[in-house]
C-alpha positions as CSV (number, residue, x, y, z in Angstrom):
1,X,-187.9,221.1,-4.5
2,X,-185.5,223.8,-3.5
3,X,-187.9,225.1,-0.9
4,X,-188.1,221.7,0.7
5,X,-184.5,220.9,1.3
6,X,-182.4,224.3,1.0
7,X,-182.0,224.6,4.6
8,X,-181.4,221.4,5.3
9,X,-179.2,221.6,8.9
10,X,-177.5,219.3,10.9
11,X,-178.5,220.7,14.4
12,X,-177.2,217.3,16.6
13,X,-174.9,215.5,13.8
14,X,-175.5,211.7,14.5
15,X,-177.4,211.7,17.4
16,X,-178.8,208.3,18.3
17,X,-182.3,207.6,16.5
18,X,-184.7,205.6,19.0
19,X,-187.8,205.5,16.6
20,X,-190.8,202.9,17.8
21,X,-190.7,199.5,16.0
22,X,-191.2,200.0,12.0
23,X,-193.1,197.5,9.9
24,X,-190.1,197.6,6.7
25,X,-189.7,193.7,6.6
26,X,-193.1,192.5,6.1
27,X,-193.6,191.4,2.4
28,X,-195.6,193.9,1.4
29,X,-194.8,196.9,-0.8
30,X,-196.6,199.3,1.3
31,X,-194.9,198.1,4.2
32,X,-191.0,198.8,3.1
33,X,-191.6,202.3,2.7
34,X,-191.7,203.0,6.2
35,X,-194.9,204.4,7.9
36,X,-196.1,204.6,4.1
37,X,-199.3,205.7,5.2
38,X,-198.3,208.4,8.0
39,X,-195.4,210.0,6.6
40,X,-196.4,213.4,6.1
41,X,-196.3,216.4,4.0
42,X,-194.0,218.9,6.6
43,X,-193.5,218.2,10.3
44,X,-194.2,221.4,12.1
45,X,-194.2,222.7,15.9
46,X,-192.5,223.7,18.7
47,X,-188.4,222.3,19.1
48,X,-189.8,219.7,21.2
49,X,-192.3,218.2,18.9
50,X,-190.1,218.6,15.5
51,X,-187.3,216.7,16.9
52,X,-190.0,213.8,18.2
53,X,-191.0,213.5,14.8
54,X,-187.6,213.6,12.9
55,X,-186.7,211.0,15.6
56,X,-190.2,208.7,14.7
57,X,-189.5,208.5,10.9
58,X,-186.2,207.1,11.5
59,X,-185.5,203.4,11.1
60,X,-184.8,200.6,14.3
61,X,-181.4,199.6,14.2
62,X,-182.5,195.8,14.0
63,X,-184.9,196.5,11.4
64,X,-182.4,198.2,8.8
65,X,-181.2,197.4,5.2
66,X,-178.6,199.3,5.1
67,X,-176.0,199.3,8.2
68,X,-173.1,201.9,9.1
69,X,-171.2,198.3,9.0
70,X,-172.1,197.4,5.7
71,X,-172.5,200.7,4.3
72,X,-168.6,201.2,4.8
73,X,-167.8,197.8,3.7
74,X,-169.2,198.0,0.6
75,X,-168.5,201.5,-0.1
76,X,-167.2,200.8,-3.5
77,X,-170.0,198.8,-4.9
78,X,-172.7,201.3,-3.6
79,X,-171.1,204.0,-5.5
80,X,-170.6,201.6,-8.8
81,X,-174.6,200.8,-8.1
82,X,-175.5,205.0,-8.2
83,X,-173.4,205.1,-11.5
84,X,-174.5,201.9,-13.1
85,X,-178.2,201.5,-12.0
86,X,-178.9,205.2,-11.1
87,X,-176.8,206.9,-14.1
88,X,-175.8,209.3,-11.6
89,X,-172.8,211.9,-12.1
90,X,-170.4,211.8,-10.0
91,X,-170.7,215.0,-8.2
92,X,-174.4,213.7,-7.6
93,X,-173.3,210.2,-6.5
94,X,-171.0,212.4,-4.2
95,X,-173.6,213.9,-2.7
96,X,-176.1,210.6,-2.4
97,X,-172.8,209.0,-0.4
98,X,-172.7,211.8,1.9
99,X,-176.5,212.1,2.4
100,X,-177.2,208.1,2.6
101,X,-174.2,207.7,5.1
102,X,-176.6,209.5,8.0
103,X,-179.0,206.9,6.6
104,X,-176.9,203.9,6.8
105,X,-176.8,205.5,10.5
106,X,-179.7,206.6,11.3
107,X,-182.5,205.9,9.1
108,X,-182.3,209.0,8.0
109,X,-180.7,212.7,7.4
110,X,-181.6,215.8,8.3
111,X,-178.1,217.7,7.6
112,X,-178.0,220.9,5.8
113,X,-177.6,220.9,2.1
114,X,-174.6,223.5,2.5
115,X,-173.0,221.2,5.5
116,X,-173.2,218.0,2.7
117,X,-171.6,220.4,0.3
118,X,-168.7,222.2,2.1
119,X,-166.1,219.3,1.4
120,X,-165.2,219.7,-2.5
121,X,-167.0,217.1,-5.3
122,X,-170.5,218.6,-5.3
123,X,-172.3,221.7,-5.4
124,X,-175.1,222.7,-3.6
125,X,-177.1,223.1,-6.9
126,X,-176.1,219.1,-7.5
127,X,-177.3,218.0,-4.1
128,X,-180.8,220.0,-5.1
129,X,-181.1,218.4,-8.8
130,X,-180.1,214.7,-7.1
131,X,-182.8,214.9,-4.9
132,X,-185.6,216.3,-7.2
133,X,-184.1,213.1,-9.6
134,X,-184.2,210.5,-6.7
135,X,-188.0,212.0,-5.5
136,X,-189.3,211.6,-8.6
137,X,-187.7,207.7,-8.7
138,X,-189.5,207.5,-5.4
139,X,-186.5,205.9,-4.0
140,X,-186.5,209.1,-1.2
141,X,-188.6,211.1,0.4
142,X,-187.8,214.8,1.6
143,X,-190.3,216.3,4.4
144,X,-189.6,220.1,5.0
145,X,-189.5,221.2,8.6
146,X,-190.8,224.4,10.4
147,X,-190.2,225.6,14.0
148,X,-193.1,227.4,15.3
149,X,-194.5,229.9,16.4
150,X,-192.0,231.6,13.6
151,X,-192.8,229.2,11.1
152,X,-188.5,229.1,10.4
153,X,-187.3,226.2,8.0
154,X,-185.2,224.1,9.3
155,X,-183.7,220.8,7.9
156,X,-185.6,219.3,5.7
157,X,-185.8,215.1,6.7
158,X,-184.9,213.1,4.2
159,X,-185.8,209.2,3.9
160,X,-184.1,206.3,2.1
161,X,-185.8,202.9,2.6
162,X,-186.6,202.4,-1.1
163,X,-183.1,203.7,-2.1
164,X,-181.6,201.4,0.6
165,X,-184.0,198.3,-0.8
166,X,-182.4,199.1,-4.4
167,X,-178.5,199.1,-3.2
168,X,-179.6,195.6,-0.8
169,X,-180.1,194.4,-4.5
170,X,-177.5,195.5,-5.7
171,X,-175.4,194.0,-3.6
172,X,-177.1,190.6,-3.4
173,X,-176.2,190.2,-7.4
174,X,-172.9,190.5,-6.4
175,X,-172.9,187.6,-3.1
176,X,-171.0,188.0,-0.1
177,X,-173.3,189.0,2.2
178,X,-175.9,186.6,4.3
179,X,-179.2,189.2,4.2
180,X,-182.1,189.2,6.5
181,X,-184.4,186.3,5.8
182,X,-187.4,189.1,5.2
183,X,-185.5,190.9,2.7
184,X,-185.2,187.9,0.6
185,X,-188.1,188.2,-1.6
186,X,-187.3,192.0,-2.8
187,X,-183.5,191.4,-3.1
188,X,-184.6,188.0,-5.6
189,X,-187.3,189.8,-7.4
190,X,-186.6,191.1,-11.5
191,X,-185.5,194.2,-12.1
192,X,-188.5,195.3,-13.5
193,X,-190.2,193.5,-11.1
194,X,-189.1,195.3,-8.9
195,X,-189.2,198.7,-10.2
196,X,-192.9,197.9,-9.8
197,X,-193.1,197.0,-6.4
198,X,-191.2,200.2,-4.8
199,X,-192.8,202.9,-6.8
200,X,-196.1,204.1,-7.5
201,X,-196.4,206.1,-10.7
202,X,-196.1,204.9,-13.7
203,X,-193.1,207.3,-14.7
204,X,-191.2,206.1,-12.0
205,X,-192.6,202.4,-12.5
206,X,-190.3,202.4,-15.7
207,X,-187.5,202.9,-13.5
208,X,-183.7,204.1,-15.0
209,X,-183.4,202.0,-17.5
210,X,-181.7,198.6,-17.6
211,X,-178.9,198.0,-14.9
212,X,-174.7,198.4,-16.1
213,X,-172.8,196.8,-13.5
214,X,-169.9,198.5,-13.2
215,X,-166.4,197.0,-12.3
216,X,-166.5,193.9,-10.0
């Protein structure tokens, strides 16, 4: 896990993601994790080509779960859903806020793992063990980058549609929000229902446990 992410760099901090049309709100499974067929192991090439493909795994504006808007609105309750459904410590929870909020801008993050971790609250051995945690969840995906012809890691791109589906819930349980009409179905389904429909395995099929919902 370490290899894929420790050099994680912010090169362009929020640029503007144009990525092609994504298929996230059809109704299937396969379909909300974005490009869930193509999404590769590494992206690789010249400075040209990397940046095209960081820019293609990213998520339209119109098409995402979790705005900037929103994200910042509900601040509060997205951190009371990492501790209450996630069981995440709060220097990890730290470090999934600061991560997700490129996300909840972009679709994605590609920042280094020592840029996430220079304000105080996390380490950069947190930000390594809350990744392998969420990975293994299969609520993100990390891709490792490589500039050729050196073969030098860069940032490692890291993806949060199923992370971003599992906060949308979240939120829905607690009203105040009118959500896309697409998104309906997941944010309605039963917990373990839905544990079932983001993930794969049958480790992560189990999910974290039963939800706590924390504060109001």
């Amino acid at each position: 896990m370490k290899s894929a992410t420790q050099d994680s760099t912010l090169t362009q901090p929020f640029n503007p993601v144009k990525p092609p049309n994504s298929d996230i709100g059809s109704s299937t499974s396969d379909s909300v994790r974005h490009h869930s067929n193509l999404v590769p192991k590494k992206i690789k090439g010249n400075r040209e080509k990397v940046w095209g493909d960081t820019d293609y795994y990213g998520v339209s504006s119109y098409r995402r779960i979790l705005t900037k808007d929103l994200f910042f609105k509900r601040y509060d309750r997205i951190r009371k859903c990492l501790e209450g459904v996630l069981g995440l410590t709060p220097a990890e929870r730290e470090f999934t806020l600061r991560a997700a909020r490129f996300g909840a801008y972009y679709g994605s993050c590609y920042a280094k793992i020592s840029t996430l971790c220079q304000e105080p609250g996390c380490s950069e051995a947190t930000a390594f063990r809350v990744l392998k945690k969420l990975k293994d969840r299969e609520l993100v995906t990390v891709i490792p980058r490589y500039l050729d012809p050196y073969r030098r890691q860069i940032s490692s791109l890291i993806l949060f549609h199923n992370l971003f589906l599992l906060i949308a819930k979240y939120l829905a349980e607690r009203g105040g929000f009118v959500w896309d009409k697409w998104l309906l179905p997941w944010v309605r389904l039963p917990w373990p229902q839905f544990w079932q429909k983001i993930t794969t395995s049958p480790e992560a099929r189990a999910g974290p446990g039963p939800p706590v919902f924390v504060g109001p």
